[in-house]
Each structure stands twice: as C-alpha cells, then as structure tokens.
N, C-alpha and C positions, 0 to 999 in steps of 0.2 A: 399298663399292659392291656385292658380291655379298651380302653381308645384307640390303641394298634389296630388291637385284633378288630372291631368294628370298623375301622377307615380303611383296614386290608379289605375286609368281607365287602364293604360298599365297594370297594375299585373293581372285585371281582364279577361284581352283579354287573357292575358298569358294562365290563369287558364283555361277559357273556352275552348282557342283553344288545352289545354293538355288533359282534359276532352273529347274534340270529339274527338281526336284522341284515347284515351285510348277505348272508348266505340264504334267506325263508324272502325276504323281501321281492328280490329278482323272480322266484320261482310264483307269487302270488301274483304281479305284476303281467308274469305271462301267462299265468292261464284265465287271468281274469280279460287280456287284450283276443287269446286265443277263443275265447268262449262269446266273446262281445266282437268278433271280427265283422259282419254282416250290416253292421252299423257306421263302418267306417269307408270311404270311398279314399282311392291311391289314383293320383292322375298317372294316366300313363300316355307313353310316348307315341305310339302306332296313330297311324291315319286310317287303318285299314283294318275291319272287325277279324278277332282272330278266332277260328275255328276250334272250339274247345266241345270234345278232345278231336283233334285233325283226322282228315278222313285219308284213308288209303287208298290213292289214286290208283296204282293198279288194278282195282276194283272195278273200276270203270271202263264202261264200253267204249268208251271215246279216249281213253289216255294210251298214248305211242310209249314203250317203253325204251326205243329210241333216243330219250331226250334223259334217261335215269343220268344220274351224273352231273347234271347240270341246274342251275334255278331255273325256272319257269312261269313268262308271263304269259297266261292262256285267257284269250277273249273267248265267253261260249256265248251259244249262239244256234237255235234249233232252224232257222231259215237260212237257205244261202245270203252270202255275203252282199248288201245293200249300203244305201249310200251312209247309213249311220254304224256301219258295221266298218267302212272303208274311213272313215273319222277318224274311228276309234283304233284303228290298226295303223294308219299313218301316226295317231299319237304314243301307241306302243312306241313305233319307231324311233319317232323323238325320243324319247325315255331311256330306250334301248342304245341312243346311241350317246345320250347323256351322263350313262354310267361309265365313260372316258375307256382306262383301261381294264376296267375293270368288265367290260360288254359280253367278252367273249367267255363269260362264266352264265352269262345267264343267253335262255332262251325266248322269244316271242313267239307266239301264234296264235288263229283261231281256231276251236275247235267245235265242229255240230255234235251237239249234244241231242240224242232223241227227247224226243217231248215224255217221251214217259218215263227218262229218267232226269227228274229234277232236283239235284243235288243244292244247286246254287241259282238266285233267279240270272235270266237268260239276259243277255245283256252286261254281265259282270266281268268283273277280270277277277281271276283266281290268282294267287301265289303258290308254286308247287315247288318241295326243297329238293335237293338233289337226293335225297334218300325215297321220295317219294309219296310224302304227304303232301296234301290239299292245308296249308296251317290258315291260309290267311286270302280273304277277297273283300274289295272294292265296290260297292255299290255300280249303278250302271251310270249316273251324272254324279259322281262324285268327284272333287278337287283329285284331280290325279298329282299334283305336286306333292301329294302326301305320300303317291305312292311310290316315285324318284327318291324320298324323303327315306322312305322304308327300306326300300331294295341297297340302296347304299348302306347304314347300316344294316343289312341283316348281312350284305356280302362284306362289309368288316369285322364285324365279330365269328363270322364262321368262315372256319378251313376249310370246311368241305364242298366240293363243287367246283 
C-alpha cells in the first residue's frame, strides 16, 4: 500500500511539474524575448525606408487633396523641373505604367515643395496611401526596382484605393 501510494504521489509531481512547464514556460520565454527585443534584427521586405510614425500629408502646403483616394507617387522638388527632375518623372512613368492593371489606382507626380518646408530631402519620391499618409520614400539615386517592387505589393494586400 505505501509503494502505491508513493508511485501515485511521484506521477502526480510528474504531472504537475509537466503541466507548469507546459503553461509558465511560454509565458517566461516571452517576456524574456519581449525585454531583449532591441538585440535582435527581423529582415524586412521594403526597398524603401518607412516613415515611422507616417506623416499627414494633408498637413502640407504642397499636397492636392485631389488625389485622396488613390496611392500616390510624388517626386519633390523645391526648383522647377530640370533635366534630372524630367529623368526622374519619365521613370515614374515607366513604373506607373508597369503596375499593368493595377495603374489606375495609383497616382504620379511632382510636387515643389518650398525650401522651408523640408519634410523629406528634395530629390526623393514619397509614397502617399489613399487615406493620406506620407508611409514610405526612396532616397533620390536609389534602385527604383524596389520601388515597382513595393508599390505592387502594397496595392495587393490593401482594398483601399
């Protein structure tokens, strides 16, 4: 009867102590990854740095509310339009007309940005969503196949626009 009762009590420690682990484990696990997050890098998929947290282009003296509704590739640009400014806008276009059926959700243009407000450097292309954030721009010589890259996912995964 005491060999029962001791081989019962041992299966019960068993259980119990599989049981805290099964349930305490997880929970240590995350707050020790949550606590130590700053030390771990996530590659991410973007060619194009993302504006954290996004600006609200309405805001701005330069943005047409004309264009709300739709995505938006905006060249700025504080000088009129020159021969690297007409580069860059014929390559929107290729871009623009490279997203097949999907074109006529998104918009291109440049826009003069006064020099005293310098939001983003001049020379860049911005991404504006149809809701009206500034999320995402492109350096001014940067690979733009990243940015064909981008704009097609981002116009996959969202409805809106």
């Amino acid at each position: 009867m005491l060999s029962y009762y001791l081989k019962n009590k041992h299966n019960k420690l068993i259980t119990a102590g599989a049981l805290i682990l099964v349930f305490v484990l997880p929970l240590i696990a995350a707050h020790l990854l949550y606590a130590t997050r700053d030390h771990f890098t996530f590659k991410t998929t973007e060619s194009g740095k993302l504006l954290s947290p996004p600006i609200q282009a309405q805001s701005l003296p330069f943005f047409n509310n004309a264009f709300l509704g739709k995505w938006q590739l905006i060249y700025i640009s504080s000088i009129p339009c020159n021969a690297s400014c007409q580069t860059m806008m014929s390559t929107l276009e290729k871009i623009h007309s490279a997203l097949g059926k999907e074109k006529y959700r998104v918009e291109y243009r440049m826009v003069m940005a006064p020099k005293n407000v310098q939001i983003l450097p001049e020379g860049d292309i911005a991404i504006v969503d149809p809701q009206g954030w500034l999320i995402m721009h492109y350096p001014a010589h940067s690979d733009l196949k990243g940015l064909l890259r981008d704009m097609r996912q981002l116009l996959r995964l969202s409805h809106v626009g």
